[in-house]
C-alpha positions as CSV (number, residue, x, y, z in Angstrom):
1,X,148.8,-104.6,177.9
2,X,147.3,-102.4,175.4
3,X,150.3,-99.7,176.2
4,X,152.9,-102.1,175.9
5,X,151.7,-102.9,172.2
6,X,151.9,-99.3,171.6
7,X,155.2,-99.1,173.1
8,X,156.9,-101.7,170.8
9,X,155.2,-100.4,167.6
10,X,156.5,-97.2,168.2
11,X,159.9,-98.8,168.5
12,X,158.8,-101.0,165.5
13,X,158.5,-98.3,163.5
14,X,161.4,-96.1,164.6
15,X,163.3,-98.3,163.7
16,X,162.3,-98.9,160.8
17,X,162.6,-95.5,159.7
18,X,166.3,-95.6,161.0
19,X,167.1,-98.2,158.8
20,X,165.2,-96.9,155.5
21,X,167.2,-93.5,156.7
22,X,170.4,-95.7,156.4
23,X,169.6,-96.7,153.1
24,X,169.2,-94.1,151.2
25,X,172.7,-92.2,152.9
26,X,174.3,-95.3,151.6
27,X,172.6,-94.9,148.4
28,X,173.8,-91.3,147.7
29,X,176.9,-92.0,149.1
30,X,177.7,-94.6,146.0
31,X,175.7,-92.2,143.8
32,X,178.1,-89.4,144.5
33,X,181.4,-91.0,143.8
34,X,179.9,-92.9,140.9
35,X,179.4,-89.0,139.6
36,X,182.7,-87.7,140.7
37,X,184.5,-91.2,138.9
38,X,182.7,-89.7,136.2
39,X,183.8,-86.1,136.4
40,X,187.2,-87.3,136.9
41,X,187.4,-89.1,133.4
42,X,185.6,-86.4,131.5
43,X,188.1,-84.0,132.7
44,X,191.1,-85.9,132.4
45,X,189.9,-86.9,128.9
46,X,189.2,-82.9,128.4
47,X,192.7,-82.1,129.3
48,X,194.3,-84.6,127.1
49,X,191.9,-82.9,124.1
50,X,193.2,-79.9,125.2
51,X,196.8,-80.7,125.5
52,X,196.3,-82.1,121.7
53,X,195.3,-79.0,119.8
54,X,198.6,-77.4,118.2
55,X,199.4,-73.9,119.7
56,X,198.0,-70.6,117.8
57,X,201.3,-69.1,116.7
58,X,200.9,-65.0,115.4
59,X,204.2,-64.8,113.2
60,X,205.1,-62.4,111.6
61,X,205.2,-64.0,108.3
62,X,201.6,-65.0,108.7
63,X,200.4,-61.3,109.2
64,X,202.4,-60.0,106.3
65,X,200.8,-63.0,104.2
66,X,197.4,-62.3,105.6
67,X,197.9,-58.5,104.6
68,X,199.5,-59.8,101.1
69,X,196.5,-61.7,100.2
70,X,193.9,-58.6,101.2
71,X,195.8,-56.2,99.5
72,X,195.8,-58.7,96.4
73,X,192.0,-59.3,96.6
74,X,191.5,-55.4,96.7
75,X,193.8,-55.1,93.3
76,X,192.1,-57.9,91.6
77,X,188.4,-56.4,92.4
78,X,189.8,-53.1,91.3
79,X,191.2,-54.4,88.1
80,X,187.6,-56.5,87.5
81,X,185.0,-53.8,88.3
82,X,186.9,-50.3,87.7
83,X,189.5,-50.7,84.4
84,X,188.7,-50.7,80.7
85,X,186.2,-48.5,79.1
86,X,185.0,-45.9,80.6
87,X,187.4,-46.0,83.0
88,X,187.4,-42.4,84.5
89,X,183.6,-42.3,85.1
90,X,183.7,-45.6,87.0
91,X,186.1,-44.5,89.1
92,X,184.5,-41.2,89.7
93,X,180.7,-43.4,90.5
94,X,182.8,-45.7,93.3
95,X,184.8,-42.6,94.7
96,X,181.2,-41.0,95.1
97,X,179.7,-44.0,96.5
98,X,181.7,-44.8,98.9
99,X,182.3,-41.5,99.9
100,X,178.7,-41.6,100.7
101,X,179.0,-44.6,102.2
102,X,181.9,-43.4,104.7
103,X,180.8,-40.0,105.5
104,X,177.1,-39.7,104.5
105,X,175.9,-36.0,104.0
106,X,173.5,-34.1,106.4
107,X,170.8,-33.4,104.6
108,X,168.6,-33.9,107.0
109,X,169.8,-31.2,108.7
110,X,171.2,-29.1,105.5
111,X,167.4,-28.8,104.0
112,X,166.1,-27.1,106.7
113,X,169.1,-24.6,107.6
114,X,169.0,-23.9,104.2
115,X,165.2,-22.8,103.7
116,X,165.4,-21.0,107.0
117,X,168.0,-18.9,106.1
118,X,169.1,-17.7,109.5
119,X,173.0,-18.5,109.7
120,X,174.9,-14.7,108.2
121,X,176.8,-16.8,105.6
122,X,173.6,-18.1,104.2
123,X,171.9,-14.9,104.1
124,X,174.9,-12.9,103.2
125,X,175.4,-16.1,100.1
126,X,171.8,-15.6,99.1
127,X,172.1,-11.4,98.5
128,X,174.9,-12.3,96.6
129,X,173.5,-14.9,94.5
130,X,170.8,-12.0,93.6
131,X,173.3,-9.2,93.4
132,X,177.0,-10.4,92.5
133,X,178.3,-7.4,92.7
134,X,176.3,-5.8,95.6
135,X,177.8,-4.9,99.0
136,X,177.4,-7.0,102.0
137,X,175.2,-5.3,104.7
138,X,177.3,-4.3,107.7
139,X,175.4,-6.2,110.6
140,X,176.4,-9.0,109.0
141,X,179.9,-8.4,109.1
142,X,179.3,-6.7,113.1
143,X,180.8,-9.8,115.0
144,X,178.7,-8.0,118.5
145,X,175.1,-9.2,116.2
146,X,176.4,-12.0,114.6
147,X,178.3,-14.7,115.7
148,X,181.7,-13.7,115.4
149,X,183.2,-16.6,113.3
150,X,180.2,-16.0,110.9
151,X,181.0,-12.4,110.8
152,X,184.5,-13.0,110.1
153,X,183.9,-15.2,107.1
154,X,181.0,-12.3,105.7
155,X,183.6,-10.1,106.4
156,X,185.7,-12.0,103.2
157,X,182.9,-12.6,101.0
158,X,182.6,-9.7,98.6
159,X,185.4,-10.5,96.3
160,X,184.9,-14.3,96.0
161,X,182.5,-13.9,93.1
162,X,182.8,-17.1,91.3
163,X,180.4,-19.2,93.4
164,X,177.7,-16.7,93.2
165,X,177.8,-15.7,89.6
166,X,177.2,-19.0,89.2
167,X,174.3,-19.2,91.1
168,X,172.7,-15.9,89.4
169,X,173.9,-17.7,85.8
170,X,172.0,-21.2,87.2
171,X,168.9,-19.5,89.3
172,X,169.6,-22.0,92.2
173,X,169.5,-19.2,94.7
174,X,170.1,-20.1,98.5
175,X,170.8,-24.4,97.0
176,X,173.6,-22.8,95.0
177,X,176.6,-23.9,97.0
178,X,174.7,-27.6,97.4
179,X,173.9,-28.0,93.5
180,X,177.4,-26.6,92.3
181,X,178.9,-28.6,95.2
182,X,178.2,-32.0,94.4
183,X,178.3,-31.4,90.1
184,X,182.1,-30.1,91.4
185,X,182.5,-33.5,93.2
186,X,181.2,-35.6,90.1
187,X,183.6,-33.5,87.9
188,X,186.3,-33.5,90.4
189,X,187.0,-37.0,90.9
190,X,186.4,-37.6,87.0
191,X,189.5,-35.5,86.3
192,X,191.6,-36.4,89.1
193,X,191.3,-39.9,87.5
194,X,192.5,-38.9,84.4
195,X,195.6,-36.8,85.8
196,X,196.0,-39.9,88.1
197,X,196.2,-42.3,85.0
198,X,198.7,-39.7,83.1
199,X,201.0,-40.0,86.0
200,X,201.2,-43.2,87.1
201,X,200.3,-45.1,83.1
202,X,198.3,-47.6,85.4
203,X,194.0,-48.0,85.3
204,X,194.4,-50.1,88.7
205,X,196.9,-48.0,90.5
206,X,195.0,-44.5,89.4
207,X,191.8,-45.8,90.6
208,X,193.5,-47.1,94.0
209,X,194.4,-43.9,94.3
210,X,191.4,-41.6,93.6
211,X,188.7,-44.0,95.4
212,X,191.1,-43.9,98.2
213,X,190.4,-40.1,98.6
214,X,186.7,-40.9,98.8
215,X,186.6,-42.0,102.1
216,X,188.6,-39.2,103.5
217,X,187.2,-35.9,105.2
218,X,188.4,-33.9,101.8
219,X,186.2,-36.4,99.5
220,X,182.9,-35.5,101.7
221,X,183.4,-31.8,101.1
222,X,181.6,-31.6,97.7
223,X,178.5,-33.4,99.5
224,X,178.2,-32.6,102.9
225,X,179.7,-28.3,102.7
226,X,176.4,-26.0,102.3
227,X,177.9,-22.7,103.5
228,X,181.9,-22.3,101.6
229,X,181.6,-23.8,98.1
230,X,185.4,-25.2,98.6
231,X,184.3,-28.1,96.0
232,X,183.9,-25.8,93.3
233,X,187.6,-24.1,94.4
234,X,189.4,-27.8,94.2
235,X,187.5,-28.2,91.3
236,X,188.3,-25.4,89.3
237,X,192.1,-25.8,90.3
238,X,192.8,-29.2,89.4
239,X,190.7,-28.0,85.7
240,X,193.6,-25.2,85.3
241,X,196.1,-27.4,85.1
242,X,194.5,-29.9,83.5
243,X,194.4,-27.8,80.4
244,X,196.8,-27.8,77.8
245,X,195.8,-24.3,76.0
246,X,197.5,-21.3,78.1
247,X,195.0,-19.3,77.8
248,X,191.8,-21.8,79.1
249,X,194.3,-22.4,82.1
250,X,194.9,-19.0,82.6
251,X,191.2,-17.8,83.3
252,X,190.2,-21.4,84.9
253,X,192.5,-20.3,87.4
254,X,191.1,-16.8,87.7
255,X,187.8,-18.4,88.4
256,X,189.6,-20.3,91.2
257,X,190.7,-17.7,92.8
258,X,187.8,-15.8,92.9
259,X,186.3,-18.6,94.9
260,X,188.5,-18.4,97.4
261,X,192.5,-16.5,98.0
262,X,193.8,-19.6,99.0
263,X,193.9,-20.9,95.8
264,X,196.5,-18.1,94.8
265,X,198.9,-19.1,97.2
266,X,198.9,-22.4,96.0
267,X,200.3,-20.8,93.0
268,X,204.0,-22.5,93.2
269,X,202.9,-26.1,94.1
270,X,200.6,-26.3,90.9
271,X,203.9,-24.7,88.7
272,X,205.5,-27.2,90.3
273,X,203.1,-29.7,89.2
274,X,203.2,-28.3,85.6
275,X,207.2,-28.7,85.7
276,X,206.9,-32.3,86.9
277,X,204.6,-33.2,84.5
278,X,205.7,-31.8,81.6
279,X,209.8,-33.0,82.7
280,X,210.5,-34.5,79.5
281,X,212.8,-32.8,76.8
282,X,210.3,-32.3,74.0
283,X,207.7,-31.4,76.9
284,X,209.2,-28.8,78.5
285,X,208.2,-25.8,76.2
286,X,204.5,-26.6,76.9
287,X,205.2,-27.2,80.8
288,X,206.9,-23.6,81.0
289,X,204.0,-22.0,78.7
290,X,201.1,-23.1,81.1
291,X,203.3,-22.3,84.0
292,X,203.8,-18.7,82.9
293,X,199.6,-18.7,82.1
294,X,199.3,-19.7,86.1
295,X,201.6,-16.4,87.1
296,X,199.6,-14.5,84.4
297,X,196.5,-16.0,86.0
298,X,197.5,-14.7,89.5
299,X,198.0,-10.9,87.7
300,X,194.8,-11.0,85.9
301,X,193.3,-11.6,88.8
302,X,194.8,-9.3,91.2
303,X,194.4,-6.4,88.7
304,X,190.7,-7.3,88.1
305,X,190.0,-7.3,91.9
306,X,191.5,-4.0,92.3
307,X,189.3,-3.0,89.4
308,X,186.4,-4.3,90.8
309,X,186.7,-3.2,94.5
310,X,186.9,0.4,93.3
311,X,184.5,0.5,90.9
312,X,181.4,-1.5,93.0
313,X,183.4,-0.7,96.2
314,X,183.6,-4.5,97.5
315,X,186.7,-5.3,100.0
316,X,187.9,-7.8,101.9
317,X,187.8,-8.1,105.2
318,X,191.3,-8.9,107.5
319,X,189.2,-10.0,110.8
320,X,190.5,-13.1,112.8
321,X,193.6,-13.7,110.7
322,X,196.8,-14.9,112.7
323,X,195.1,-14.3,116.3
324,X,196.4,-16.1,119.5
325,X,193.0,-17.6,119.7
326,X,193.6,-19.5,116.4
327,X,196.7,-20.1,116.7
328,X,196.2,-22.0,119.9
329,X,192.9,-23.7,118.4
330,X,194.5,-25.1,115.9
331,X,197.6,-25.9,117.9
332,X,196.1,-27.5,120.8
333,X,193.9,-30.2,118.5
334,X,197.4,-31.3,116.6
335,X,197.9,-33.5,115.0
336,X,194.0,-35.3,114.8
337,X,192.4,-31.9,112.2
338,X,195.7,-32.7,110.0
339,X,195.4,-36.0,109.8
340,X,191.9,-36.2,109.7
341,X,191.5,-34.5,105.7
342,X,193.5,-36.8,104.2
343,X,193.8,-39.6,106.4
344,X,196.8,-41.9,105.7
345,X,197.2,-40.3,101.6
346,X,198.7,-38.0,103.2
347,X,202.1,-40.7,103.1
348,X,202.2,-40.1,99.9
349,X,204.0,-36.6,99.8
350,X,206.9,-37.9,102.0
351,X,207.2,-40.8,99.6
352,X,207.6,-37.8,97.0
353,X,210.3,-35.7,99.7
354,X,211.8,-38.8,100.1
355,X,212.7,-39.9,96.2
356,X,214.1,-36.6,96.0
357,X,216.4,-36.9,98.9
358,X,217.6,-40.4,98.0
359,X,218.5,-38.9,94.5
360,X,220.1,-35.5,96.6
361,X,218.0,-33.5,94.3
362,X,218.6,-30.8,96.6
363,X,217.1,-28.2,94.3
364,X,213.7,-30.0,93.5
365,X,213.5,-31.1,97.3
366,X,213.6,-27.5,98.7
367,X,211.6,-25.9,95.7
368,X,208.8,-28.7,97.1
369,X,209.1,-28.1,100.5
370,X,208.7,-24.2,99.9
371,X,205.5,-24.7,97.5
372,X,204.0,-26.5,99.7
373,X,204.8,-24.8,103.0
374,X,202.8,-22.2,101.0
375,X,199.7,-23.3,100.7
376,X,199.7,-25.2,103.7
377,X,200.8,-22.3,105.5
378,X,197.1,-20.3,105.7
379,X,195.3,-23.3,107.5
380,X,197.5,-22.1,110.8
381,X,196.2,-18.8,110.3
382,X,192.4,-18.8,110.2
383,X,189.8,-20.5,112.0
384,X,189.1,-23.1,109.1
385,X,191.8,-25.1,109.8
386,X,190.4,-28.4,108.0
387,X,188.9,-26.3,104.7
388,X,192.2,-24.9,104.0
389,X,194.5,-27.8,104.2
390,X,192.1,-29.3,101.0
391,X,194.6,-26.6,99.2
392,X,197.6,-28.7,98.9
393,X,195.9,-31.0,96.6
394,X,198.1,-30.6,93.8
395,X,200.7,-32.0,96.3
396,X,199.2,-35.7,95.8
397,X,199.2,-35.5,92.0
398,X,203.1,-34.6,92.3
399,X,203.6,-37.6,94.4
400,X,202.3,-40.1,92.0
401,X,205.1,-39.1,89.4
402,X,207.6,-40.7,92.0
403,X,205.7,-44.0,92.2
404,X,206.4,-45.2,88.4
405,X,209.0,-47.7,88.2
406,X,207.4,-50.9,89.8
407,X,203.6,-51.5,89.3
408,X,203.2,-54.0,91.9
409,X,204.8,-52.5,94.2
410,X,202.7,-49.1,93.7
411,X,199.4,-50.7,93.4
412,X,200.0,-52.7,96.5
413,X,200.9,-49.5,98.5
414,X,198.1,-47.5,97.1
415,X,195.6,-50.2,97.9
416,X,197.2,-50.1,101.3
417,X,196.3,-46.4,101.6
418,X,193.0,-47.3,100.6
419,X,192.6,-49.8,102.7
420,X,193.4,-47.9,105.8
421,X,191.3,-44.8,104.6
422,X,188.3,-47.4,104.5
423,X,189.6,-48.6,108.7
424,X,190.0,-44.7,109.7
425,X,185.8,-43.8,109.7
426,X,183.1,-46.2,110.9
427,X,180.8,-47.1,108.6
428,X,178.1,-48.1,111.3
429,X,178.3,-44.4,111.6
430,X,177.6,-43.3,108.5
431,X,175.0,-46.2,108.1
432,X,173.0,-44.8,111.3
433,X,173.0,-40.9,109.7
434,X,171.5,-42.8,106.6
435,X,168.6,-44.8,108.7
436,X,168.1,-41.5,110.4
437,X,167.2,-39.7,107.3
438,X,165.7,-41.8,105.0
439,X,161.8,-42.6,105.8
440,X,160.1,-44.6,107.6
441,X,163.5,-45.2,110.1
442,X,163.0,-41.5,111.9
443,X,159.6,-39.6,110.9
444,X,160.6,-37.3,113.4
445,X,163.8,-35.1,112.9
446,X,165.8,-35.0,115.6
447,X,168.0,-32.1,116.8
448,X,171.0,-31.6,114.2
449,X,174.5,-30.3,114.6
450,X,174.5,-26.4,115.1
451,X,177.0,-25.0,112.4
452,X,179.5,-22.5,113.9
453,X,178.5,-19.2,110.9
């Protein structure tokens, strides 16, 4: 009997179980399509809110008004902040700035290259700073001791004289080319600001203009070079034909070119420039007078380098000048080192080439092309491709002259070229060189770029 009663509660109970089992299947059953009712609606109502928002259109009308209105908010800062009085040192300040801003200057590895004193230029710069008139020794010129690009700059170093009579005159000693440097960049953009403002009779457009070079690989030059000195060779150029007195541009332009030879052969593009500026009638006399004081400037200072290399026996080395090797360095990086100095000012001279062909100024055109194919022409020839093209300077200054007529227009298209200077370099860049310099973001120096001489 007993086993009987066990028998049916078992069954009891299984059964039980079965049914509770039944349940709950039934239960999730009903709870499942309850949720996928659900799911249905909230995607069907998600498509219709879909289907509802309009279309993003990209037209071209919208870009160009989208570019309008940034261009236009870069003119009206521009006119706010950088116009009125004291016009050409605010301009110079936000050149400076955001030259430093774009392309910030190594320092942290300039300090230390320059109080060790190893490099051949830096050496070779520092006996001359002492002595300007003393000979280089000849194991730094020997390309099989020192490193042969080093060598070959030494090798040219004797006759440029400028850059370390100044130093002797100043006491900086081996910080000459960095203190001269950046009081060349200050002085450089100041002037260029004026010259810009004489050209184009606009505060906004000038300033578009000159704090548009900033950015660019030239306007880091006067801050960042430690070993050339170029800043003081731009500098000087754009002084000697800023002057108005034949004979102050006559020996300005000596000085240049006892900074560096290139300067001569940019001869013809700043006569040029003196021709252009000085176009009309009652100007002309004092265009041609200061264009004859840069030919006299060129024989002054060929006849007082002939003096001077006999008497103190100084010369000037010919070493690496139109080799194969260069010429295929600099031809196998094309275009990127051109573009790279100027960024996009460099549209401005074929704005210039092409005014003068719309107006089949035949004359002018070719006279351009020649003065210019002149001083560009030494950049193919020598290793420092990028340091030379900063020679055609000039050629920017002539441009503006063919952008008078309609303001808006010009300061639109200058704040254009600004504007894409500003999208060529990353600033995060620039912004990680400064947190890696100033304390306490790196107390340790890292390893810094090795320079080539």
């Amino acid at each position: 009997m007993q086993m009987c009663r066990k028998r049916a509660l078992g069954h009891r109970s299984s059964a039980q179980n079965h049914g509770d089992l039944t349940g709950r299947v039934v239960h999730y059953s009903i709870t499942i399509a309850k949720t996928e009712k659900a799911a249905g609606g909230f995607y069907a109502e998600l498509e219709n809110s879909i289907g509802s928002v309009p279309s993003l259109e990209v037209s071209r009308p919208r870009i160009l008004g989208l570019i309008d209105r940034v261009l236009s908010a870069m003119i009206r800062l521009t006119e706010t902040y950088l116009t009125g009085r004291y016009f050409c040192l605010k301009v110079a300040i936000a050149a400076i700035v955001l030259s430093m801003l774009m392309n910030f200057p190594p320092y942290r590895w300039m300090v230390p290259a320059l109080r060790e004193g190893r490099s051949p230029t830096l050496r070779a710069m520092q006996l001359k700073v002492q002595h300007p008139l003393a000979q280089i020794p000849a194991e730094l010129k020997d390309p099989t001791i020192a490193k042969r690009r080093a060598s070959s700059h030494v090798n040219k170093m004797e006759l440029r004289l400028t850059i370390p009579v100044l130093g002797w005159i100043s006491h900086t000693g081996i910080w000459t080319i960095v203190v001269w440097n950046h009081l060349a960049g200050f002085a450089f953009f100041y002037l260029l600001a004026a010259l810009a403002l004489r050209a184009l009779q606009d505060q906004v457009s000038a300033a578009l203009f000159v704090v548009g070079l900033g950015p660019t690989a030239f306007g880091a030059s006067f801050f960042s070079d430690y070993f050339f000195g170029d800043g003081v060779a731009f500098f000087l150029m754009l002084l000697s034909v800023a002057w108005r007195r034949p004979v102050l541009a006559c020996l300005t332009y000596v000085a240049a070119g006892f900074c560096d030879e290139r300067v001569i052969l940019a001869a013809p593009l700043l006569i040029f420039y003196l021709l252009v500026r000085y176009a009309q009638e009652q100007k002309q006399s004092q265009g041609r007078l200061l264009s004859l004081a840069i030919v006299a400037g060129v024989v002054l200072w060929a006849v007082l380098r002939l003096i001077l290399a006999r008497k103190f026996h100084l010369a000037t080395g010919m070493t690496d000048i139109a080799t194969p090797a260069i010429l295929r360095g600099t031809l196998s990086g094309f275009p990127e080192p051109f573009l790279g100095v100027f960024r996009s000012s460099w549209i401005l001279f074929p704005v210039a080439l092409l005014s003068l062909f719309t107006r089949r100024n035949w004359i002018s055109l070719l006279t351009l092309l020649a003065a210019f194919a002149m001083a560009l022409g030494p950049a193919f020839l020598v290793w420092d491709f990028s340091r030379s093209l900063g020679y055609v300077l000039v050629a920017f200054l002539i441009s503006l002259y063919f952008l008078q007529g309609d303001r808006e227009a010009s300061r639109k298209f200058l704040a254009a070229v600004l504007g894409l200077n500003l999208l060529y370099g990353p600033l995060s860049r620039s912004i990680l060189q400064v947190a890696g310099w100033v304390p306490p973001f790196s107390k340790t120096p890292g390893p810094g770029p090795t320079p080539l001489i």
